[in-house]
C-alpha positions as CSV (number, residue, x, y, z in Angstrom):
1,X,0.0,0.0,0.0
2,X,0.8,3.0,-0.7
3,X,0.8,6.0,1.3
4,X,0.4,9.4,-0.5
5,X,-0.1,12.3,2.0
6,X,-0.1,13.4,5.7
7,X,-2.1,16.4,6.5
8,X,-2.9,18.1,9.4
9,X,-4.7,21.9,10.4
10,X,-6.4,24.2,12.8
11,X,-7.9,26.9,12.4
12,X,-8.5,30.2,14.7
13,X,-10.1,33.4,13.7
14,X,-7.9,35.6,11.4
15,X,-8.5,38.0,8.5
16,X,-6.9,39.0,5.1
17,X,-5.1,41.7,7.3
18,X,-3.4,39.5,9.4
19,X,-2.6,37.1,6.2
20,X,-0.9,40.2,4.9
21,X,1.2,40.7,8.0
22,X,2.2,36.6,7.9
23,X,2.8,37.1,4.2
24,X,5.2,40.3,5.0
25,X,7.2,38.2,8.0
26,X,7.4,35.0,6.3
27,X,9.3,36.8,3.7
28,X,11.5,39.5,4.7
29,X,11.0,38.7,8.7
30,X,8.9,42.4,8.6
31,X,6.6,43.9,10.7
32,X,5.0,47.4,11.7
33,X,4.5,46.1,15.2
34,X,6.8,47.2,18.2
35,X,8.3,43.6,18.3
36,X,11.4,42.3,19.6
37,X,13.4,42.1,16.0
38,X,15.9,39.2,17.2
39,X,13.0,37.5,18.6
40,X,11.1,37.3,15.3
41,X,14.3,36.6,13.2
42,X,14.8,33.5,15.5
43,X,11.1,32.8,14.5
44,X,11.4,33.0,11.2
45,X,14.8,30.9,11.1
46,X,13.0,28.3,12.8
47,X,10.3,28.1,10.4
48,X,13.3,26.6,7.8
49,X,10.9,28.8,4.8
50,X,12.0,27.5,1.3
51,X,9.7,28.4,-1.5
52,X,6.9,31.3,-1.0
53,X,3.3,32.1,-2.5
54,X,0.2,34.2,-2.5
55,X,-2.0,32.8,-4.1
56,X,-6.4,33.1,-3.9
57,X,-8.7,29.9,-4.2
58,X,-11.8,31.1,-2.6
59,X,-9.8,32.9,-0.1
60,X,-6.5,34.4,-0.6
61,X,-3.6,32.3,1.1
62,X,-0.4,31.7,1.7
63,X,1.8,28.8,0.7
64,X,5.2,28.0,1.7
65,X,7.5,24.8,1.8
66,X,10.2,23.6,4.4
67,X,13.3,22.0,4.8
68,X,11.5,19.3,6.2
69,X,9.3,18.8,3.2
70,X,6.5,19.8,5.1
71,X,3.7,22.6,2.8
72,X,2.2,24.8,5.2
73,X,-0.7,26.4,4.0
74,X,-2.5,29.5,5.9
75,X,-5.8,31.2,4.8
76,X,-7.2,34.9,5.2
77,X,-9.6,33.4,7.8
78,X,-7.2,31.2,9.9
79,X,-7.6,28.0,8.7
80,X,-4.0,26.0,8.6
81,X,-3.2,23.3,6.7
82,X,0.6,21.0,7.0
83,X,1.2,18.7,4.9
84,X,3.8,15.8,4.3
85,X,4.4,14.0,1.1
86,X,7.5,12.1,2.2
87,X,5.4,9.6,4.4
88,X,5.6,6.1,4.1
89,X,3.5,3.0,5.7
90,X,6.5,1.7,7.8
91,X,7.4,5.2,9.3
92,X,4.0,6.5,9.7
93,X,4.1,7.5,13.5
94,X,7.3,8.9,13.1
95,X,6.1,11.7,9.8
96,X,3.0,12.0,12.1
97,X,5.2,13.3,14.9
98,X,7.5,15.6,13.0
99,X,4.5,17.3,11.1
100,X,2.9,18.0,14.4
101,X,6.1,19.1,16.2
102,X,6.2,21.4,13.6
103,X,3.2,22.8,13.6
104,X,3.1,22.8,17.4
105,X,6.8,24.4,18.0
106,X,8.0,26.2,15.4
107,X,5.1,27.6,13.3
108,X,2.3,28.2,16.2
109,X,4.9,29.9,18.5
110,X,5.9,32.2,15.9
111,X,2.5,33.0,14.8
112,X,1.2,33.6,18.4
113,X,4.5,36.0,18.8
114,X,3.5,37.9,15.8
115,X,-0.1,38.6,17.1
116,X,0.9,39.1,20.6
117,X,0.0,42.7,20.7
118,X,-3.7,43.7,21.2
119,X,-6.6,41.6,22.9
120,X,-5.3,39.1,25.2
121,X,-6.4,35.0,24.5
122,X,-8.2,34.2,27.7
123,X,-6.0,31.9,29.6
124,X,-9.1,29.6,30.0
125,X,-8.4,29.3,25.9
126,X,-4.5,29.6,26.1
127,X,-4.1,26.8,28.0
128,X,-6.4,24.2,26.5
129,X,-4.1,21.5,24.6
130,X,-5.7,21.3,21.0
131,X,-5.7,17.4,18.9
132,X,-5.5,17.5,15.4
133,X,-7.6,15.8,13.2
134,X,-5.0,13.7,11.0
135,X,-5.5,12.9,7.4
136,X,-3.3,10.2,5.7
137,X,-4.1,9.7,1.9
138,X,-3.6,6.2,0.1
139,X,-3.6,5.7,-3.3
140,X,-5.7,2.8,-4.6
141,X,-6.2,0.9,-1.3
142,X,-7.8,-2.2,-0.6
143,X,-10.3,-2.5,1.9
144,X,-8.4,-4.9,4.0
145,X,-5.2,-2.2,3.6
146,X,-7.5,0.5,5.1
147,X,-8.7,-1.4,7.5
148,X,-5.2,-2.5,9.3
149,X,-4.2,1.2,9.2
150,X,-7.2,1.7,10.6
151,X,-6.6,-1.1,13.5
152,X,-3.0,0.7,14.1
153,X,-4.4,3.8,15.0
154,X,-8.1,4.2,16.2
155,X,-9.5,0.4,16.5
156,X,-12.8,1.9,15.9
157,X,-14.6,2.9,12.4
158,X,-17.0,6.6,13.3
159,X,-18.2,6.6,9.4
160,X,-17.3,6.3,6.0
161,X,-17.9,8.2,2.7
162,X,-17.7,7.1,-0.5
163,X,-17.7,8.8,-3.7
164,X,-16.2,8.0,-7.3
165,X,-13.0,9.9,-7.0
166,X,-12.2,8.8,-3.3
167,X,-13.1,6.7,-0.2
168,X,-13.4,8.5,3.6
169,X,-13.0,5.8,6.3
170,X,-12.5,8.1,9.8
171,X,-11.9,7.3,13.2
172,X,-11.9,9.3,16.1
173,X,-8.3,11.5,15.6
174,X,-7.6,10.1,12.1
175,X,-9.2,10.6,8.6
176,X,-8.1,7.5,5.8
177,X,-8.6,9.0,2.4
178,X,-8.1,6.0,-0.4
179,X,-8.0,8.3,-3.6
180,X,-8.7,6.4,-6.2
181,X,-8.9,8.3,-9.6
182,X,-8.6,12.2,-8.7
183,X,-6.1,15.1,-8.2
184,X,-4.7,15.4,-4.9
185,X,-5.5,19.1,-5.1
186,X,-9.6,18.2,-4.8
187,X,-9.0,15.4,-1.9
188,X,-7.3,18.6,-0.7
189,X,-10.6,20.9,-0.9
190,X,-12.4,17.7,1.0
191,X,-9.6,17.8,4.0
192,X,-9.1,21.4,4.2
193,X,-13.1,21.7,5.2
194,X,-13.5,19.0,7.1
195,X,-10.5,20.8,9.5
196,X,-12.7,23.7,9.3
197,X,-15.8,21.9,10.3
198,X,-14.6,20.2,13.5
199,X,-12.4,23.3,14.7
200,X,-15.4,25.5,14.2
201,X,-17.2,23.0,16.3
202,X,-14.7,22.0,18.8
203,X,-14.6,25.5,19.5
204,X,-18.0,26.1,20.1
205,X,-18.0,22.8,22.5
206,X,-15.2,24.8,24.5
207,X,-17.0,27.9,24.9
208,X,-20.2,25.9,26.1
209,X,-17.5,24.5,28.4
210,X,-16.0,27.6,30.0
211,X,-19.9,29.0,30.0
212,X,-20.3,26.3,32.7
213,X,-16.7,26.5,34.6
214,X,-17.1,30.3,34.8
215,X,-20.8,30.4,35.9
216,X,-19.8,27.4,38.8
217,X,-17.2,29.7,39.4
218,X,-19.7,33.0,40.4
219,X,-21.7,30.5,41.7
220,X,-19.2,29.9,44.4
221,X,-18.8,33.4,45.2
222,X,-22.7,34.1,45.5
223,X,-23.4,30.8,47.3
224,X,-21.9,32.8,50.4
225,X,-24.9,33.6,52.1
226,X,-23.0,35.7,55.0
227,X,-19.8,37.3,53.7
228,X,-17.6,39.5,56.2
229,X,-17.1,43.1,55.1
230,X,-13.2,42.3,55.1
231,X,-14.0,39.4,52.2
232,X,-16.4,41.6,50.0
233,X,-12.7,43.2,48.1
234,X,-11.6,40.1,47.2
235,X,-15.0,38.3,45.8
236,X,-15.7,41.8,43.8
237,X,-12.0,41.2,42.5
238,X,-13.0,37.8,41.0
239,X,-15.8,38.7,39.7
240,X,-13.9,41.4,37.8
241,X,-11.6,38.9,36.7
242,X,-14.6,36.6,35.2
243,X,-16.6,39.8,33.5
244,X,-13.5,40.2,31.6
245,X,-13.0,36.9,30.5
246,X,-16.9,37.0,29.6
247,X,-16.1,40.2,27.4
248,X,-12.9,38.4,25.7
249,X,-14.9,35.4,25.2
250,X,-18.2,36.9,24.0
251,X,-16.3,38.6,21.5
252,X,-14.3,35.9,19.6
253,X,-17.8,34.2,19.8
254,X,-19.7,37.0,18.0
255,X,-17.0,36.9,15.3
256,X,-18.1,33.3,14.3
257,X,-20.7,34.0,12.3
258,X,-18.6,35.5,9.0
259,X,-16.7,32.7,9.2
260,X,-19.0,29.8,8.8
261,X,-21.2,31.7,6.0
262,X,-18.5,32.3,4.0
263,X,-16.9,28.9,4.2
264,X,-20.3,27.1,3.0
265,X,-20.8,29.9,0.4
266,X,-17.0,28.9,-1.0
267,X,-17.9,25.4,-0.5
268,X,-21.1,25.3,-2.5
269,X,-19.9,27.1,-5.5
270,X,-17.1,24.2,-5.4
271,X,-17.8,21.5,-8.0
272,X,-15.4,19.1,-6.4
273,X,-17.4,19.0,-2.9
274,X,-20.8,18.6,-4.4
275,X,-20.4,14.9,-3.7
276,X,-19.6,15.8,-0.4
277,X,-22.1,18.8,0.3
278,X,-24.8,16.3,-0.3
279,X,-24.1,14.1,2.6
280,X,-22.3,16.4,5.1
281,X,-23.5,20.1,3.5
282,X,-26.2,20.4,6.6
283,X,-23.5,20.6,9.0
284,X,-23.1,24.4,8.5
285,X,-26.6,25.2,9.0
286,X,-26.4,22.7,12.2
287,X,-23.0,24.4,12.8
288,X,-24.9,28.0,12.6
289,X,-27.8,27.0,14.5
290,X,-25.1,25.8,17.4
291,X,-23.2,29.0,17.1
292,X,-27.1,31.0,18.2
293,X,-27.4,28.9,20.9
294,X,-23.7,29.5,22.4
295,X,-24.0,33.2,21.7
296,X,-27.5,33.1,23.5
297,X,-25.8,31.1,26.6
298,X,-22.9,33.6,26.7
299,X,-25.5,36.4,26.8
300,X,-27.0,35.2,30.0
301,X,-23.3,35.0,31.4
302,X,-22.8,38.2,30.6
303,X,-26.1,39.2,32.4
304,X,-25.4,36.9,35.3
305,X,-22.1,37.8,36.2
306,X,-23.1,41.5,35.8
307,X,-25.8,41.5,38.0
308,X,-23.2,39.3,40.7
309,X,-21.0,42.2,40.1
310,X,-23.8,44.9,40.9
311,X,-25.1,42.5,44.1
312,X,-21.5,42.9,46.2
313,X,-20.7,46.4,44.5
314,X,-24.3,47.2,46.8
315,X,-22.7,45.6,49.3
316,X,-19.3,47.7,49.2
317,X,-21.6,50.5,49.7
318,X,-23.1,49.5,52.4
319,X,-19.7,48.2,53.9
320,X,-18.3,52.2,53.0
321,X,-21.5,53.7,54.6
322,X,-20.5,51.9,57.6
323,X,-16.9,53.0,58.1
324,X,-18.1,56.5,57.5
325,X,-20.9,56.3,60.3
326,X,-18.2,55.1,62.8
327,X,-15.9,57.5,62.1
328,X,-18.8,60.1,62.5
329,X,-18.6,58.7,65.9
330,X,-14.9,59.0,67.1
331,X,-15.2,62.4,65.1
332,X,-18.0,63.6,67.6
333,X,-16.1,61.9,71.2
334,X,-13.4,64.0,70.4
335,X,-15.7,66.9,70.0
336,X,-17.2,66.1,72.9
337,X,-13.9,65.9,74.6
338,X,-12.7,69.8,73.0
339,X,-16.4,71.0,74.1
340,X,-15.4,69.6,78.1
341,X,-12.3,71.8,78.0
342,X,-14.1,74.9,76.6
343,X,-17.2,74.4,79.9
344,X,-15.6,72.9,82.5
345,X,-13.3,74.3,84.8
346,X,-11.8,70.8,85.5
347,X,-9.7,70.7,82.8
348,X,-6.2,69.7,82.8
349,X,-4.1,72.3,82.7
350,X,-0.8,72.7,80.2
351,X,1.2,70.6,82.1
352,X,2.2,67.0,82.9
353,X,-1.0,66.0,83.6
354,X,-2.2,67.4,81.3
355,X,-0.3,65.8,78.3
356,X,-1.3,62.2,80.3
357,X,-5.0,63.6,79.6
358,X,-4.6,64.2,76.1
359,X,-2.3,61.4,75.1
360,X,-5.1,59.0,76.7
361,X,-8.2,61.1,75.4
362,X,-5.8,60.4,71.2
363,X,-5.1,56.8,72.3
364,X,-8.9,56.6,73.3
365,X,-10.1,57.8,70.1
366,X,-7.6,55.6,68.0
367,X,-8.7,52.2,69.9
368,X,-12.7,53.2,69.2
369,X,-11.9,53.6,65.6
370,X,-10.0,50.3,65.6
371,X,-12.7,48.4,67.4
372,X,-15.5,50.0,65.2
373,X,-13.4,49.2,61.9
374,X,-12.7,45.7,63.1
375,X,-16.9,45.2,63.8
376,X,-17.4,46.3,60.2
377,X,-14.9,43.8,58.6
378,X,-16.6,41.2,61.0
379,X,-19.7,42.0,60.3
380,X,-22.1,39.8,57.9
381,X,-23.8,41.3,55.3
382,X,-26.6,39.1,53.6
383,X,-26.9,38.5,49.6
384,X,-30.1,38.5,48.9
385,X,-30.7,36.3,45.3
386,X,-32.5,34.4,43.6
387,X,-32.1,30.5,42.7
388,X,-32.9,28.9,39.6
389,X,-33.2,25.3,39.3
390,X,-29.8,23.9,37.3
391,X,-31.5,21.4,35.7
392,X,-32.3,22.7,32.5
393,X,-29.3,24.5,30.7
């Protein structure tokens, strides 16, 4: 058997804009950006760039080879495509690795470095390890062929396409493509939007994840039903900390939809996937109707950790009012105190005594303030809400 082609891709949200930037430091290591200059020249000599082009299929991209006879191919809206045609049945694993190591260490690092400036990537999203959907073409397999890679790798068939120009057998991580009278370039079309596809809705799957990790998380902070005055700076601090995730979030959500209409609209005019677009073409109106729903659910975070926000911000007040009132009070002892000098004829006179008298009347006045500040921080101030059965998401 035969082995073709290794391909593997991502995608995350860019634009023709940022493509031009790529294009510009790819080539001559450039960039308008106040960026360390040996840093990106490190980048870029990692990357190992051989042969370069623009080029627009649908979507402008770029297109650039390696030393490591790996094409990388990048789109105007993010989508990322490596591929390896060195590959060969017995060292399989091995091409697998070194595409992905590539992609993972030499050529996401220098993208992320290149876009560092601007928004921040929520660390929730920073830190969450992506797998690759992997794509191996075979030319002219046999069943039994295909199914022994297919007992190397996943052990477990999810579906299978078929089609004149080429068989789809995919497992859970891997994609086997048996071409069997086509161009590589429209098996190519086929992979490039099934990486599309199930980023766009592994995505999606992790924003309805965070939605529940960050709500659990205000959860905690409103389940207090009592909260000392001394704690209310630190919970209002967390909740800052998730509204600005929310914002970051909501908005690389809200982006989405451009995305997803203009890949189908590409896709449909495309007479190689018509075969394809009549099994699988529903999946971007099911992919548009999931994108709603998650930009309805991160709407009611929004509101929800808004209004947690707004609750303890009341009870800040309330907390402030209090420190006020007691000072009020230590304010009018030693006014009292100045009033019993100007009536009485019992007051100390300017001597030692006197000091004693006014050093004690001070350290009286400093210890009420103290034990009035410290019955405010101890003091428990109710949060009044209300609960929702959890249910029904």
């Amino acid at each position: 058997m035969k082995i073709d082609n290794l391909y593997v891709g991502g995608w995350f949200q860019r634009t023709m804009l940022q493509l031009s930037e790529i294009y510009d430091f790819l080539r001559m290591c450039k960039t308008e950006l106040a960026l360390d200059v040996e840093k990106l020249q490190e980048y870029r000599k990692n990357l190992e760039i051989g042969r370069i082009e623009y080029g627009v299929a649908g979507e402008e991209y770029i297109l650039f080879t390696t030393a490591q006879n790996i094409t990388v191919k990048i789109f105007e809206d993010g989508l990322i495509t490596l591929n390896n045609g060195n590959v060969s049945n017995d060292t399989l694993f091995a091409d697998i690795d070194k595409v992905t190591d590539y992609y993972e260490n030499k050529l996401s690092p220098a993208i992320s470095y290149l876009f560092s400036l601007g928004a921040p990537i929520p660390k929730e999203l920073a830190n969450i390890e992506t797998v690759f959907p992997y794509f191996i073409v075979c030319d002219n397999a046999t069943k039994e062929e295909i199914s022994e890679l297919l007992a190397r790798t996943e052990k477990q068939k999810y579906f299978e396409f078929s089609n004149k120009k080429y068989d789809v057998i995919r497992g859970d991580k891997y994609y086997f493509i048996n071409n069997k009278k086509t161009d590589l370039s429209t098996i190519e079309r086929y992979i490039e939007e099934q990486i599309f596809i199930r980023e766009f809705k592994g995505q999606l799957h992790r924003y309805l994840n965070l939605h529940r990790i960050i709500w659990e998380k205000i959860d905690k902070v409103k389940e207090n039903v009592r909260v000392k005055g001394s704690e209310i700076v630190k919970f209002t601090t967390k909740l800052e900390g998730y509204a600005k995730t929310v914002t970051l979030i909501d908005g690389r959500i809200k982006q989405m939809s451009t995305y997803i209409s203009t890949r189908e609209k590409i896709a449909k005019n495309d007479e190689d996937l018509a075969e394809f677009l009549a099994i699988s073409g529903y999946r971007y109106e099911t992919l548009r109707d999931t994108l709603e729903y998650i930009k309805h659910l991160w709407d009611m975070t929004k509101n929800y950790v808004s209004s947690a926000q707004k609750l303890f911000n009341g009870i800040k007040q309330d907390v402030t009012s209090s420190s006020i009132n007691s000072l009020t009070i230590v304010t009018a002892m030693s006014a009292g105190a100045g009033l019993l000098d100007l009536f009485t004829e019992s007051a100390p006179k300017f001597e030692a005594f006197g000091f004693v008298y006014f050093f004690a009347l001070a350290l009286l006045g400093w210890l009420a303030t103290k034990i009035l500040s410290k019955i405010n921080s101890s003091r428990k101030y109710e949060i009044e809400d209300i609960d929702y059965d959890k249910n029904i998401e």
